[in-house]
N, CA, C and O atoms as CSV, one atom per row, in Angstrom:
chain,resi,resn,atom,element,x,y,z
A,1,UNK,N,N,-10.334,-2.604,-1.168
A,1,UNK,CA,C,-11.241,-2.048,-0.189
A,1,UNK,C,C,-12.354,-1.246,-0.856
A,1,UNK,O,O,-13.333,-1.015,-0.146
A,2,UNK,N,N,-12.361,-0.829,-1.987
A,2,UNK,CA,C,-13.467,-0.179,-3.067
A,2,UNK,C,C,-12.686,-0.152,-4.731
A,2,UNK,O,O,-11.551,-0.236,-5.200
A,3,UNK,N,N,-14.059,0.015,-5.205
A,3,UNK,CA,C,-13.732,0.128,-6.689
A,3,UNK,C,C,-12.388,1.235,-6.917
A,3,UNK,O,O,-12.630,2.442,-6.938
A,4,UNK,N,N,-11.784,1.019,-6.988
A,4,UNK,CA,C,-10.691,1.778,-8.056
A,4,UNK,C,C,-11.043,2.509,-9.093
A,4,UNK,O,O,-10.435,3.541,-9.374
A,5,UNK,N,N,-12.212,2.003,-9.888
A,5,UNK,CA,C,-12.570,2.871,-11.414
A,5,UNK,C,C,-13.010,3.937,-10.600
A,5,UNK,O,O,-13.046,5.005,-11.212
A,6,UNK,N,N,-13.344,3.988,-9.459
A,6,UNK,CA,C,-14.239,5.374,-8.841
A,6,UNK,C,C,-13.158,6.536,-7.827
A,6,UNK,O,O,-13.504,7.507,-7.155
A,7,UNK,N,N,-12.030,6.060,-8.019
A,7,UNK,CA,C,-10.978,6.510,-7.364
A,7,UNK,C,C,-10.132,7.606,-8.460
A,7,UNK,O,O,-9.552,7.071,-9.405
A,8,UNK,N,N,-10.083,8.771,-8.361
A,8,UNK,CA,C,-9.596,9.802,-9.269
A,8,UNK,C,C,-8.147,10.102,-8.365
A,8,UNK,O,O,-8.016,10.340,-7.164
A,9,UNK,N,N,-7.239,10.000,-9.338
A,9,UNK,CA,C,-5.484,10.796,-9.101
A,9,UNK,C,C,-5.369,12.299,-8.768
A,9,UNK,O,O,-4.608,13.118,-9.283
A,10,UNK,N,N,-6.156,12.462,-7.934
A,10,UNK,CA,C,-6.544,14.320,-7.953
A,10,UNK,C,C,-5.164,15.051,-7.166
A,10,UNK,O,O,-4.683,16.174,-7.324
A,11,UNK,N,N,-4.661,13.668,-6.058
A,11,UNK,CA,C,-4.126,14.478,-5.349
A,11,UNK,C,C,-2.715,13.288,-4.784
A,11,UNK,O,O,-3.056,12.173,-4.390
A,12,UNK,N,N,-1.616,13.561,-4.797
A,12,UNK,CA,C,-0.368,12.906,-4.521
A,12,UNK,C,C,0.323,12.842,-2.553
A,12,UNK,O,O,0.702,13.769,-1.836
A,13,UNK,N,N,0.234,11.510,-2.303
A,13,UNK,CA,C,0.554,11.559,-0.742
A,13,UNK,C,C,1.981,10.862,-0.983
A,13,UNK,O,O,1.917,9.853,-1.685
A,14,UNK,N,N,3.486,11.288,-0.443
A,14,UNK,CA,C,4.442,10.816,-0.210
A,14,UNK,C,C,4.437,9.629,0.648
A,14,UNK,O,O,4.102,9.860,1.810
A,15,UNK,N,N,4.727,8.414,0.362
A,15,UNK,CA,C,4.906,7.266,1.471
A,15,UNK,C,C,6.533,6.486,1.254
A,15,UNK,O,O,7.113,6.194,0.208
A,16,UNK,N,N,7.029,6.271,2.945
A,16,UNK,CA,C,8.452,5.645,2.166
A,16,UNK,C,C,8.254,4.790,3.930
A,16,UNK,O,O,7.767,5.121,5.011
A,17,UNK,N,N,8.698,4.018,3.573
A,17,UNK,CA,C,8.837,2.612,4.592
A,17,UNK,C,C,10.518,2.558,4.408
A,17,UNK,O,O,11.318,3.249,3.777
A,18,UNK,N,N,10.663,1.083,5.504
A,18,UNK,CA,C,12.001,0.680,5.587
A,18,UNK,C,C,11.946,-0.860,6.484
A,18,UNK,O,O,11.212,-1.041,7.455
A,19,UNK,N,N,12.680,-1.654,6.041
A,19,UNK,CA,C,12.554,-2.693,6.791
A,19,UNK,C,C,13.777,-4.021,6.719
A,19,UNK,O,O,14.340,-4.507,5.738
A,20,UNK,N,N,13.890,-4.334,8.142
A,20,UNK,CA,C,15.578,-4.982,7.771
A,20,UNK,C,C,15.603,-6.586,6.952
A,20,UNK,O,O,16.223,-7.571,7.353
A,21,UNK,N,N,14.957,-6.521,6.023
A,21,UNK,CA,C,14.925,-7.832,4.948
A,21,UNK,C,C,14.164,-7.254,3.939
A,21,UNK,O,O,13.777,-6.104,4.147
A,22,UNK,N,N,13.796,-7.913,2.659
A,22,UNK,CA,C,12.592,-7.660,1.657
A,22,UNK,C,C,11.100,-7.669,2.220
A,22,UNK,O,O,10.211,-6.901,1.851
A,23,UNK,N,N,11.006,-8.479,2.992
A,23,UNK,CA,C,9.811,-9.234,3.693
A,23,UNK,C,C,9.150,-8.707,4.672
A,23,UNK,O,O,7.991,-8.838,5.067
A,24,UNK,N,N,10.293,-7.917,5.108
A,24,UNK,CA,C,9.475,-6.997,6.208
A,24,UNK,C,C,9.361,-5.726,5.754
A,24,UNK,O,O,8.711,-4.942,6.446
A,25,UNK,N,N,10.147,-5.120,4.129
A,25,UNK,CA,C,9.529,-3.996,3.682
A,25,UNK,C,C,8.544,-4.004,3.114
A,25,UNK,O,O,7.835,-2.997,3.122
A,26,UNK,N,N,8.175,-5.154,2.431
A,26,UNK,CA,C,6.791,-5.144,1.866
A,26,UNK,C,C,5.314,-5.448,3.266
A,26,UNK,O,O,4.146,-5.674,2.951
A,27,UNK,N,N,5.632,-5.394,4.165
A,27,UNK,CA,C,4.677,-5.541,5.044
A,27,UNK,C,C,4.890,-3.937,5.614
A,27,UNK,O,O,3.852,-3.363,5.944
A,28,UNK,N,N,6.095,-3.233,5.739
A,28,UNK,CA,C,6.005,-2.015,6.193
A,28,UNK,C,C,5.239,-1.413,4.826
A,28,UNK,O,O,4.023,-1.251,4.927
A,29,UNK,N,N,5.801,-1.117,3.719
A,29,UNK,CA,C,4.974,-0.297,2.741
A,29,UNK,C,C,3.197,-0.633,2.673
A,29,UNK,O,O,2.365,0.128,2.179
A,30,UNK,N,N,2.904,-2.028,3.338
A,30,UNK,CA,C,1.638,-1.895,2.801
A,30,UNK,C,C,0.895,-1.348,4.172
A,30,UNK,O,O,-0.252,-0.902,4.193
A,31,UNK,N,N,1.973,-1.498,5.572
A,31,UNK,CA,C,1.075,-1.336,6.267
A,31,UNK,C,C,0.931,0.367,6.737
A,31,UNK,O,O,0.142,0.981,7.455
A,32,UNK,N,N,2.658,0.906,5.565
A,32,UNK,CA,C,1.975,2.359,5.491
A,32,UNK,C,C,0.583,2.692,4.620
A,32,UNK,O,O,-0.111,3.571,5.131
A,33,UNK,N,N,0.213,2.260,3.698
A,33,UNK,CA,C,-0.736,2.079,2.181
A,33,UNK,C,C,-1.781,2.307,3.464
A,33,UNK,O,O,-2.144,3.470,3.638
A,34,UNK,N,N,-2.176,1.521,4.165
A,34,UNK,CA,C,-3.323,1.340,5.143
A,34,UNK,C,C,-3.792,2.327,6.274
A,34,UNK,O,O,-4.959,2.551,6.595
A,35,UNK,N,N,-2.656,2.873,6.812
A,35,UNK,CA,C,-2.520,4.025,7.501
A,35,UNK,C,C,-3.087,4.904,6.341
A,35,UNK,O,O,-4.222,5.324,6.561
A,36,UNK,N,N,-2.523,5.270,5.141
A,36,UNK,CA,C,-2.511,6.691,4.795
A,36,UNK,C,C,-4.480,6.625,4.448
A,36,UNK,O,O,-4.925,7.743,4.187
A,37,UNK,N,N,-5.449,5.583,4.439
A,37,UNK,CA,C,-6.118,5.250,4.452
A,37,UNK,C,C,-6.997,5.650,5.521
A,37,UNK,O,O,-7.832,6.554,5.483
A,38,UNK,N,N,-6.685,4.777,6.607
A,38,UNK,CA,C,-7.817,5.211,7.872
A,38,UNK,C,C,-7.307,6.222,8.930
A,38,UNK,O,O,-7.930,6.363,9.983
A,39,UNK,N,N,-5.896,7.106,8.595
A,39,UNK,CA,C,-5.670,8.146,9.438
A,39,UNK,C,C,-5.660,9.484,8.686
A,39,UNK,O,O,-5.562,10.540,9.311
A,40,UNK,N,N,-5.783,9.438,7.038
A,40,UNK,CA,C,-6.055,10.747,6.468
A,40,UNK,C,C,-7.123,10.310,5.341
A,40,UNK,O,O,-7.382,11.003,4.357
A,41,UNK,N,N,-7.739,8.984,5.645
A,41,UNK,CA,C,-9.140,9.051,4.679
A,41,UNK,C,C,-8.928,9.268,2.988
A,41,UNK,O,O,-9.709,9.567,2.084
A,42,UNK,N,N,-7.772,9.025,3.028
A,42,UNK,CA,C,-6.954,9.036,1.687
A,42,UNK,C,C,-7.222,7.543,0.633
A,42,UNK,O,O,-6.891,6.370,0.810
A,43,UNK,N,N,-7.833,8.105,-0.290
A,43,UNK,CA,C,-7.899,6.651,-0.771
A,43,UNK,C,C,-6.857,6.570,-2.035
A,43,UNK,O,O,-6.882,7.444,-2.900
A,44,UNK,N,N,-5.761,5.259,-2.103
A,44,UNK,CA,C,-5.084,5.357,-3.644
A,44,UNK,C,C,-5.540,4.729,-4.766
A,44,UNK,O,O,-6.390,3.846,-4.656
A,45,UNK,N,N,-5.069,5.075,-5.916
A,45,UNK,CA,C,-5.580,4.578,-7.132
A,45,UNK,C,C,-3.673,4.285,-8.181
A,45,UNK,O,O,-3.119,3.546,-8.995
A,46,UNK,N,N,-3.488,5.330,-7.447
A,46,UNK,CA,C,-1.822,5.149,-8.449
A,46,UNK,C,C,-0.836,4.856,-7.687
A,46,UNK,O,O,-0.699,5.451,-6.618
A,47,UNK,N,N,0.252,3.643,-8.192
A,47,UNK,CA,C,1.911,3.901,-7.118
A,47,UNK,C,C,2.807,3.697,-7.752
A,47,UNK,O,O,3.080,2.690,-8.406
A,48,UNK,N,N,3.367,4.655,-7.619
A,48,UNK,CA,C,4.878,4.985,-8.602
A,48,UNK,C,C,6.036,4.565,-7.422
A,48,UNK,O,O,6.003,5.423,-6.540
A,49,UNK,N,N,6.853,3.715,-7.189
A,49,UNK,CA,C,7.795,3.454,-6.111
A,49,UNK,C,C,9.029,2.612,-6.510
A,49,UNK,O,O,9.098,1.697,-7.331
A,50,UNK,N,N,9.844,3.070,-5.838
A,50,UNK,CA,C,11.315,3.339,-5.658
A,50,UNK,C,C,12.156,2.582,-4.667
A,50,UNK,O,O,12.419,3.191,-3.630
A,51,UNK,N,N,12.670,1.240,-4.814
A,51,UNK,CA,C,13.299,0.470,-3.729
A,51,UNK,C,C,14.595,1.405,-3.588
A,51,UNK,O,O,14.956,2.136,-4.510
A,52,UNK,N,N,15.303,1.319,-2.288
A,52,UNK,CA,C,16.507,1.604,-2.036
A,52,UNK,C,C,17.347,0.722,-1.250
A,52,UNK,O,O,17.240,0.772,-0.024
A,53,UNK,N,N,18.225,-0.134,-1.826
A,53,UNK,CA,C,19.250,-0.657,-1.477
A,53,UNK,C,C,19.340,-1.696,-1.921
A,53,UNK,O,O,18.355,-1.825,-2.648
A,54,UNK,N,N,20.362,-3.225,-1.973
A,54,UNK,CA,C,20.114,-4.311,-2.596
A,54,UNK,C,C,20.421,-5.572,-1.957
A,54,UNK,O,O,21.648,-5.674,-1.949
A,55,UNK,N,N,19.910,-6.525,-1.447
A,55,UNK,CA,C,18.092,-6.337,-1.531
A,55,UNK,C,C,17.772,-5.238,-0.849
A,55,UNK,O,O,18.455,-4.731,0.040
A,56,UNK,N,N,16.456,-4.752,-1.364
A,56,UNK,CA,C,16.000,-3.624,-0.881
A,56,UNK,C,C,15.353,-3.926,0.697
A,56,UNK,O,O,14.762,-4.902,1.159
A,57,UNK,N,N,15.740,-2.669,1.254
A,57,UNK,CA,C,15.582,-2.768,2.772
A,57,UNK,C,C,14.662,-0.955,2.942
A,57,UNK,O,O,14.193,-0.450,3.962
A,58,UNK,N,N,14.692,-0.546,1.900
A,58,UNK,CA,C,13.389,0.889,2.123
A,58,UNK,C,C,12.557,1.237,0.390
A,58,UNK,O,O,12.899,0.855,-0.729
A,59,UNK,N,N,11.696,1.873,0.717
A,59,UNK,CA,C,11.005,2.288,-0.382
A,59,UNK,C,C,10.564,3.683,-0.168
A,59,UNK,O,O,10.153,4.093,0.917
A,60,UNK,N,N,10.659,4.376,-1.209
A,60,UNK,CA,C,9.771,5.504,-1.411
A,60,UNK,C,C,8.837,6.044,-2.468
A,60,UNK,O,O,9.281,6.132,-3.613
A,61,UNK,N,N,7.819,6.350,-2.265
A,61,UNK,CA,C,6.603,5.948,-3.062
A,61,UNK,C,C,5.587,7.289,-3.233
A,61,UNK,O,O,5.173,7.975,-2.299
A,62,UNK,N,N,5.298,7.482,-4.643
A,62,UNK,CA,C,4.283,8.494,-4.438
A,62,UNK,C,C,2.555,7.853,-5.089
A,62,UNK,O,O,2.158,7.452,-6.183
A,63,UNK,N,N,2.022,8.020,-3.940
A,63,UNK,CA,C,0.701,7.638,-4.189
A,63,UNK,C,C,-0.315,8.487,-4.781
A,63,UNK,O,O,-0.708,9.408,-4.064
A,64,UNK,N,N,-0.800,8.379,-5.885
A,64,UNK,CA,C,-2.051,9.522,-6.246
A,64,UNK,C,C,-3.342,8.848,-6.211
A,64,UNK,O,O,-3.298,7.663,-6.540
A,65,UNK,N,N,-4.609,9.372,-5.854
A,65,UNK,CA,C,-5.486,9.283,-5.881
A,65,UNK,C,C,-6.239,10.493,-4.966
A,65,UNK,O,O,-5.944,11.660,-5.224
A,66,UNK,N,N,-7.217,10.198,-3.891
A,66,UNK,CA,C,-7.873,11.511,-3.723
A,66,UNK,C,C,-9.210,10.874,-1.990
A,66,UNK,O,O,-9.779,9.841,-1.636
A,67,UNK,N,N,-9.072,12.211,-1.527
A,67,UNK,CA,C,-9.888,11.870,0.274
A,67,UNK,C,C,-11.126,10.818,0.008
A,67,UNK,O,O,-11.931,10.769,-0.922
A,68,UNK,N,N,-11.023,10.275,0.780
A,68,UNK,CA,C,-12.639,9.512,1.004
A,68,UNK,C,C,-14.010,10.405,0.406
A,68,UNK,O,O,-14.343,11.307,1.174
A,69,UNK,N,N,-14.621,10.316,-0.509
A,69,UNK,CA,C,-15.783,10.813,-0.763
A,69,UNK,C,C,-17.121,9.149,-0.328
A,69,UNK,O,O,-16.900,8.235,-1.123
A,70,UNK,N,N,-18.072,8.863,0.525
A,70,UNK,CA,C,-18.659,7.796,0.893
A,70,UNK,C,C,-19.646,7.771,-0.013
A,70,UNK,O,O,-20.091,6.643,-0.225
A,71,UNK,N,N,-20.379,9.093,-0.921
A,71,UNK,CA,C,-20.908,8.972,-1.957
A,71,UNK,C,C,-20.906,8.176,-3.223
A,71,UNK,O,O,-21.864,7.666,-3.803
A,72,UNK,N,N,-19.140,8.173,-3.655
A,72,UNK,CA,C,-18.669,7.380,-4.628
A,72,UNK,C,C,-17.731,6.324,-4.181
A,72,UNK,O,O,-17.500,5.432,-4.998
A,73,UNK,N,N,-17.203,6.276,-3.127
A,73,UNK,CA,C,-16.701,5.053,-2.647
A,73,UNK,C,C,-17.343,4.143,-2.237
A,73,UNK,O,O,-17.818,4.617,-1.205
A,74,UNK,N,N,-17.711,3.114,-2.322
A,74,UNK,CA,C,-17.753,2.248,-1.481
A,74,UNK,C,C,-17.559,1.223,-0.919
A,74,UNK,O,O,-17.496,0.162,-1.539
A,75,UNK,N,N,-17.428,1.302,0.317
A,75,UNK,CA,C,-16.278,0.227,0.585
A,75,UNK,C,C,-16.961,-1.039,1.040
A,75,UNK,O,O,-18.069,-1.268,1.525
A,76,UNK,N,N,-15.604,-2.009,0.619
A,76,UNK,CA,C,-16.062,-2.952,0.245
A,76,UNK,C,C,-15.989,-4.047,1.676
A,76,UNK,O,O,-16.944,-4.364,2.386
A,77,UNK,N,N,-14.346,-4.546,1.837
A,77,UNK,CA,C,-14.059,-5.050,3.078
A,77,UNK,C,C,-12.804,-4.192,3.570
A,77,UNK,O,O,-12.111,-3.563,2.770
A,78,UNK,N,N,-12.624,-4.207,4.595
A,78,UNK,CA,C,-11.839,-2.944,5.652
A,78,UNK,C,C,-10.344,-4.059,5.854
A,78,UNK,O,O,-10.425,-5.199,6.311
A,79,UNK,N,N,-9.268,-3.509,5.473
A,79,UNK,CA,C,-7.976,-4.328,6.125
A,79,UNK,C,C,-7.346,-3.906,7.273
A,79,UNK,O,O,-6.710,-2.852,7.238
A,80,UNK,N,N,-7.377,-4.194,7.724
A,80,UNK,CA,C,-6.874,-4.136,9.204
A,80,UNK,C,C,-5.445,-4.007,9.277
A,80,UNK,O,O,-5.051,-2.902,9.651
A,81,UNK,N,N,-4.750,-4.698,9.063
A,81,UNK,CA,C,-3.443,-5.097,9.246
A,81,UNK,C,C,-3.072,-5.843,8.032
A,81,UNK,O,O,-3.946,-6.185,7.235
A,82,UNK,N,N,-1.872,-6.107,7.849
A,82,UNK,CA,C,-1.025,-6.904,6.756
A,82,UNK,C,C,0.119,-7.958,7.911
A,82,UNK,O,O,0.659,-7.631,8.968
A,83,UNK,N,N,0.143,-8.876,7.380
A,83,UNK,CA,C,0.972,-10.066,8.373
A,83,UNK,C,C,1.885,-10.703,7.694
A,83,UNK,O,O,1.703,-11.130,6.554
A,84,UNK,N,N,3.218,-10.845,8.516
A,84,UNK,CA,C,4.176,-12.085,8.086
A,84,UNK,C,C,3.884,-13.429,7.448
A,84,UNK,O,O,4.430,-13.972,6.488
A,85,UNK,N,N,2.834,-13.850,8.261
A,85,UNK,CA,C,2.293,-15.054,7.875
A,85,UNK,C,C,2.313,-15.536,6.961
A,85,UNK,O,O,1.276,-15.058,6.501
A,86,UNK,N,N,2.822,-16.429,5.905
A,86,UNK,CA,C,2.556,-16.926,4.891
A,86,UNK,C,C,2.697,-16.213,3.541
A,86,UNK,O,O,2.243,-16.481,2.429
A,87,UNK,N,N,3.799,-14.802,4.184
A,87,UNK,CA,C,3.781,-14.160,3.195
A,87,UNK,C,C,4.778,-14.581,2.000
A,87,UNK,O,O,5.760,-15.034,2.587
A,88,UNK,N,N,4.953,-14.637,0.943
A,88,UNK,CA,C,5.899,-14.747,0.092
A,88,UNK,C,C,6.296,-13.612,-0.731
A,88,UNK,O,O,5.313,-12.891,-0.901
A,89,UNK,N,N,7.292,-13.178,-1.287
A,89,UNK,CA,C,7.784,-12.172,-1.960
A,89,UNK,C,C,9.338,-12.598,-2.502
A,89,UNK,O,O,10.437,-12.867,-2.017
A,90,UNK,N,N,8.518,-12.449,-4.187
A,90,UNK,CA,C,9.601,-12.547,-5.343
A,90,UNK,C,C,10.169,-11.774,-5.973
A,90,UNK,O,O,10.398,-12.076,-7.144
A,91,UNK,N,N,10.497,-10.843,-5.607
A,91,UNK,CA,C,11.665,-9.783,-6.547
A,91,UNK,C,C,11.790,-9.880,-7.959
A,91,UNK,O,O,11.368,-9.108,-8.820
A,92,UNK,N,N,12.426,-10.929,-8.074
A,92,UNK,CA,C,12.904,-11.098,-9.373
A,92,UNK,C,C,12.091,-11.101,-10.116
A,92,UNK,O,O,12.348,-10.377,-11.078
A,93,UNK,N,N,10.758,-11.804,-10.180
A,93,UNK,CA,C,9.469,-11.744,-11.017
A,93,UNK,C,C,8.428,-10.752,-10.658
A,93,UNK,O,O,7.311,-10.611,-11.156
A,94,UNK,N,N,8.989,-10.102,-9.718
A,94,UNK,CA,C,8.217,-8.801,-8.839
A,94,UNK,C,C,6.491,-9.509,-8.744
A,94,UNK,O,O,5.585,-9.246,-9.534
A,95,UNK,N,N,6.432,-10.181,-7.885
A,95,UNK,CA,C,5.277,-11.150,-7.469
A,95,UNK,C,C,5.702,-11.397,-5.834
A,95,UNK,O,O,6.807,-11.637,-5.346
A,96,UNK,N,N,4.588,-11.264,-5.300
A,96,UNK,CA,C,4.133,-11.677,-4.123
A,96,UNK,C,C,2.890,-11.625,-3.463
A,96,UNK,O,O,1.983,-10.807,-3.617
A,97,UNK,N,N,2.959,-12.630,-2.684
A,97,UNK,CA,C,1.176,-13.346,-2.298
A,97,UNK,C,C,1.579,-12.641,-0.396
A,97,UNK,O,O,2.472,-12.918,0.405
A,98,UNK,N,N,0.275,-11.578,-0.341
A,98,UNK,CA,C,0.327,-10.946,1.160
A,98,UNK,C,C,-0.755,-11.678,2.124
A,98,UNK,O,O,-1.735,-11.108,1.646
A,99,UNK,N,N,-1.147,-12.275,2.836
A,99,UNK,CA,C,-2.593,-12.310,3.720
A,99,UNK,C,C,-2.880,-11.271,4.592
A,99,UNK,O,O,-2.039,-10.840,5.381
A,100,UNK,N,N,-3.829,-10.910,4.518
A,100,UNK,CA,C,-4.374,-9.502,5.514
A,100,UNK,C,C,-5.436,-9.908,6.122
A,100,UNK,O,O,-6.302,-10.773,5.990
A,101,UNK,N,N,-5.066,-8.806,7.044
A,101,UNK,CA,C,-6.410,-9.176,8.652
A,101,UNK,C,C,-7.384,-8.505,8.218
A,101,UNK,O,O,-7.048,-7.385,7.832
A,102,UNK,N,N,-8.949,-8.848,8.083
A,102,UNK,CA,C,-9.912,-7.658,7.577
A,102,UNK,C,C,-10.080,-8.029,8.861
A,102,UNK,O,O,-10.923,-7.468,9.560
């Protein structure tokens, strides 16, 4: 959604999802990522995160980066949502392909 090189670790937001398969936690974690975005203007640059259970069914995650500045951000395309659709997710090679709604 914007350059990253322009995104500074100034400041750390707690995020932890949960979801009853792999497939639907990686659509909950990203569609927390997105929230912490357009409801506290939070933009990330770092994610340090933590599955819990096996297969994992929650995550907890600390995000660093730092508030919306529109001076040095700029954004690029807006995501809307994150979807089931066509999603795939590999664990084992920790790879997966998401489609998102801009």
């Amino acid at each position: 959604m914007t350059d990253l090189r322009k995104v500074r670790p100034r400041e750390e937001r707690a995020v932890s999802a949960s979801g009853e398969d792999p497939t639907e936690l990686v659509v909950a974690f990203l569609t927390e990522l997105i929230g912490l975005q357009q409801t506290e203007g939070f933009v990330g640059r770092d994610i340090r995160a933590w599955t819990v259970g096996d297969p994992p069914t929650a995550i907890l995650a600390s995000v660093s980066g730092e508030p919306l500045d529109p001076d040095r951000h700029t954004f690029r395309t807006e995501v809307k949502a994150v979807t089931l659709h066509g999603l795939v997710y590999d664990p084992a090679h920790g790879r997966a392909r998401v489609i998102v709604d801009i």
